[in-house]
N, C-alpha and C positions, 0 to 999 in steps of 0.2 A: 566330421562335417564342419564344426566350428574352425579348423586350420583351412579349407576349404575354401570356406566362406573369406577370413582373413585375408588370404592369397589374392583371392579375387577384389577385396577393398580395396588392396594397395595398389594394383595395374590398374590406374586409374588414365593412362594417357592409351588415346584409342588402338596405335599399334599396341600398345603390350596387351591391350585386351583382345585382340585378333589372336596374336603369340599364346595367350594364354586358355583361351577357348576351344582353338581348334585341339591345342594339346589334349589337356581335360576331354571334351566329345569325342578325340579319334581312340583313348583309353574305355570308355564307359562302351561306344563300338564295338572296339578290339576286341574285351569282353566276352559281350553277346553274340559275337561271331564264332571266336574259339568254341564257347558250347555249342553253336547249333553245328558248327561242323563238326566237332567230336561226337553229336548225338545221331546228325543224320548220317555220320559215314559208319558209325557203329550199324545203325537200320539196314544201311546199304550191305555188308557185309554180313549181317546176318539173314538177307535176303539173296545173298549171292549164292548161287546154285552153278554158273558157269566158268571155266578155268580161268577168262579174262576178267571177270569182275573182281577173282580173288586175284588176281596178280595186280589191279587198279586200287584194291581196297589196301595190297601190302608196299604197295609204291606209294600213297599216298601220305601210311601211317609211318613212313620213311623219311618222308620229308616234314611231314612234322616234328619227329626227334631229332632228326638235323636244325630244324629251325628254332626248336627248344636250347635248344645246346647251345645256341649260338653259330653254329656252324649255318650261316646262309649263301653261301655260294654253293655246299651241295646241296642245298633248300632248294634253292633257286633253280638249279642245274633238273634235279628231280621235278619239279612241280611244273618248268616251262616241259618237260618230256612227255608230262601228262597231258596239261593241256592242247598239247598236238594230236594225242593218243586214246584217250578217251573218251568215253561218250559222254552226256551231255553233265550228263551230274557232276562225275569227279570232274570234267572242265570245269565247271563252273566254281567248284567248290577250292579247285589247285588256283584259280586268277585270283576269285580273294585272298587265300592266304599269302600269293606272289606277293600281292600289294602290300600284304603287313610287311613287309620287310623290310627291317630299316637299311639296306643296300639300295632299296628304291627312290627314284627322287619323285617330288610332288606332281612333276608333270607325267611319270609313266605311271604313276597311281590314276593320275586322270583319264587318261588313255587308259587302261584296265575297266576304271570304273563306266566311261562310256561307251564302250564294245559291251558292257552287260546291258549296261540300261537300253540300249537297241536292238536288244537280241531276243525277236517276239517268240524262239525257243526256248527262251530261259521261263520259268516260273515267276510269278508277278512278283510272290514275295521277296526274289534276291534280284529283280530289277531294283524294288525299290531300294532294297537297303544299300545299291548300287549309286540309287539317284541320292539317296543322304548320305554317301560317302564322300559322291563326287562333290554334293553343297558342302562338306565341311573342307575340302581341300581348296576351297574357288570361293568363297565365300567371302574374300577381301578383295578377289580380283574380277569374278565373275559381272554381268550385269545384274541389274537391280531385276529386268523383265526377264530376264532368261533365267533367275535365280527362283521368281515365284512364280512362272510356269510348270519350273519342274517339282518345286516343291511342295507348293500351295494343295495339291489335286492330294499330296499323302497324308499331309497335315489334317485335311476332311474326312480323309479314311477310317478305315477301321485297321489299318495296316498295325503289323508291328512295330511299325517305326514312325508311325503320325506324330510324336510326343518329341522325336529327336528332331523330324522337320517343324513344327512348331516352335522349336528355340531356333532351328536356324531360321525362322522367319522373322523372330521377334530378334534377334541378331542382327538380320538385314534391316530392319526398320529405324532399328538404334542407327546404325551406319548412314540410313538416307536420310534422318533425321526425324523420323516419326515414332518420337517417344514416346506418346501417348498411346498408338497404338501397340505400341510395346510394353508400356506397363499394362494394360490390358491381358496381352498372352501371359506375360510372364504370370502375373496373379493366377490365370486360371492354369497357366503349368503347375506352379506353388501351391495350390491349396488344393489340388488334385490327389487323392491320398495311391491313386495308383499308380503314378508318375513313379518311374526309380528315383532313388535317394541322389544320384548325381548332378539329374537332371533340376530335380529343385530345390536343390545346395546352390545348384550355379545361377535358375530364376530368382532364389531370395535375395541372394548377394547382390544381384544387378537390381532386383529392387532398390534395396538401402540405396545401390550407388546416383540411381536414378530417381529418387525422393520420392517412388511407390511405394 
């Protein structure tokens, strides 16, 4: 946590703090996405009872040791097959993985992540984490009012992902200039003992930087 913290003192001029945040947030994501897909397609598959769920559940456990390996072009190849092919789950669950892909660039990550966030078939819970992928990809370029519409409503939730849109709010605020309102969130990200440890490694640091 302490080289964490460091890292963060030293990108002190505001692109490297962009550079350096989104990095960081799109890692502590990456994460908590990997488990909840390896947990829910585990579910899936031990729910699968029809011959095409199990050919969906061995296509998809395919392209993730493709994309393990490093091999993502057949990632890629596999996972766009899916999400043609499947129903709703394994789609949904093969566009996020597409998007970890570091073959993808920042703008068809966004396009990925906005076909879920609109998608009133998908499940709330992976719209949102849709909508907080898409604020940390756009979060230096996006607007300020299209940034806390989409993000503000999760941040109040009870979602799993209220804690990761709450830094990008106090992120945007740093940007528009409203520090104070930012040291505010950050404090109460930071002394939140349920906050993950990434999340308030990177509120403490921007405290110091920000004289909260």
């Amino acid at each position: 946590m302490s080289d964490l913290i460091e890292e963060i003192k030293e990108d002190v001029r505001f692109d490297q703090l962009i550079k350096f945040f989104r990095t960081y947030a799109n890692y502590i994501i990456s994460a908590v996405l990997v488990g909840l897909i390896f947990s829910v397609s585990y579910v899936f598959w031990q729910h699968s009872k029809e011959k095409q769920q199990r050919v969906m559940a061995i296509q998809f456990d395919q392209a993730l040791q493709e994309s393990t390996n490093g091999h993502n072009k057949q990632a890629m190849a596999l996972l766009t097959a899916l999400e043609q092919s499947a129903s709703s789950g394994y789609k949904t669950l093969a566009a996020f993985r597409r998007s970890m892909l570091e073959s993808n660039s920042s703008e068809e990550k966004v396009r990925i992540y906005t076909e879920i966030m609109h998608d009133s078939k998908i499940e709330p819970k992976f719209r949102e984490l849709a909508t907080v992928l898409w604020g940390y990809e756009t979060i230096d370029s996006e607007g300020e009012a299209q940034l806390w519409e989409k993000l503000e409503p999760i941040a109040q939730s009870k979602s799993p992902w209220m804690n990761s849109a709450s830094e990008l709010l106090a992120f945007l605020e740093i940007r528009t200039g409203k520090t104070g309102a930012a040291i505010q969130r950050l404090k109460a990200l930071n002394n939140d003992e349920n906050v993950v440890s990434g999340i308030r490694a990177r509120a403490f640091a921007l405290l110091e930087q920000l004289g909260g």
